[in-house]
C-alpha positions as CSV (number, residue, x, y, z in Angstrom):
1,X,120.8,103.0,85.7
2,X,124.0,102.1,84.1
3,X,126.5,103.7,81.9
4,X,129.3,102.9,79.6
5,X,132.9,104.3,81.1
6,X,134.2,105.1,77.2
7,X,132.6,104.3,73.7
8,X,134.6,102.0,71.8
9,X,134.5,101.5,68.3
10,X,133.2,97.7,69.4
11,X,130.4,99.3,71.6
12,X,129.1,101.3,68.6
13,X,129.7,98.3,66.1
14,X,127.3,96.5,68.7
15,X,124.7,98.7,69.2
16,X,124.2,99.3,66.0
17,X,123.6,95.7,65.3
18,X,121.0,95.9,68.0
19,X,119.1,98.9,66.3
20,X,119.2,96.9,63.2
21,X,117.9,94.2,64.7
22,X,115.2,96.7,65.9
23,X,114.8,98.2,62.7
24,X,114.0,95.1,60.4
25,X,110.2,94.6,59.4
26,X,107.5,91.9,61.1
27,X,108.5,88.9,60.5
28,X,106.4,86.1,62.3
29,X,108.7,83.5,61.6
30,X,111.5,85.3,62.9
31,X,110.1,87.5,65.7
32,X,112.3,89.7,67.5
33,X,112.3,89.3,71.4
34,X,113.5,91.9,73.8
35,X,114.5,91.0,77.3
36,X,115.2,93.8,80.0
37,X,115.8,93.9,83.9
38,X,114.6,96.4,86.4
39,X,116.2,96.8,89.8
40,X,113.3,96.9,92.2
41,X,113.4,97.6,96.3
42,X,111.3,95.5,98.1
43,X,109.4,97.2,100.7
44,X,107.2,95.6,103.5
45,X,104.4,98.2,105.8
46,X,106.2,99.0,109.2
47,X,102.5,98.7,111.0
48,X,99.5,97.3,109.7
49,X,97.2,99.6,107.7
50,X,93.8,100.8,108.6
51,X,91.3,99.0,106.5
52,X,88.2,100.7,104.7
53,X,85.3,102.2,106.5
54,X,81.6,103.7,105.1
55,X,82.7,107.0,104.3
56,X,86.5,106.2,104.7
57,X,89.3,105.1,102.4
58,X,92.0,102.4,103.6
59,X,94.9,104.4,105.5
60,X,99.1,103.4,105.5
61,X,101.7,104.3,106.9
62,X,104.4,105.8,105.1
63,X,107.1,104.3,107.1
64,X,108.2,100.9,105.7
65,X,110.9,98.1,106.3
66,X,113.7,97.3,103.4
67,X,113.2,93.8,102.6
68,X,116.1,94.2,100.0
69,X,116.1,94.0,96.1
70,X,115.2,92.1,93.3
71,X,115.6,91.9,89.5
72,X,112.6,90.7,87.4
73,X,113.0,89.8,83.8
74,X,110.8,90.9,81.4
75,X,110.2,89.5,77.4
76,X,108.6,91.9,75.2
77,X,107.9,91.1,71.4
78,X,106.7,93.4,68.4
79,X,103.2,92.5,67.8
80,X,102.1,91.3,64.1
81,X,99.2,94.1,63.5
C-alpha cells in the first residue's frame, strides 16, 4: 500500500492525465496498457503435507518458512468488444 505525504497541484495535474488516459474510447491502434506491481511474501510448508487418501482430503500445516518477497508485474489492456 502506498500513499502520497501531500497533494500537490503537480500530483493532481498528473493524475488527471492518467484518468484521461483511462477515459478515452477503444482505440485498437492506440491501445492503452496498464502496468501494476503487487508486493507478494513468499512462503515455503514448514513440514511436508499429508497427501490424499480414499475418503480423505490432502492435509498442511499451517506453520510455514518466510522465503522473502517479490514483486510481479502485471500488463492489463482494455479489450476491443
Amino acid at each position: 500500500m502506498w500513499c502520497v505525504p501531500t497533494i500537490s497541484d503537480e500530483f493532481v495535474d498528473r493524475m488527471e492525465d492518467v484518468l484521461r488516459l483511462y477515459a478515452r474510447k477503444w482505440d485498437p491502434l492506440e491501445p492503452v496498457v496498464c502496468f501494476d506491481e503487487r508486493p507478494v511474501v513468499l512462503h515455503e510448508d514448514a513440514k511436508p503435507g499429508v497427501p490424499m487418501r480414499p475418503g480423505r482430503l490432502a492435509r498442511r500445516d499451517y506453520e510455514y518458512v518466510r522465503c522473502g518477497t517479490a514483486t510481479p508485474a502485471r500488463a492489463s489492456g482494455r479489450c476491443a468488444r
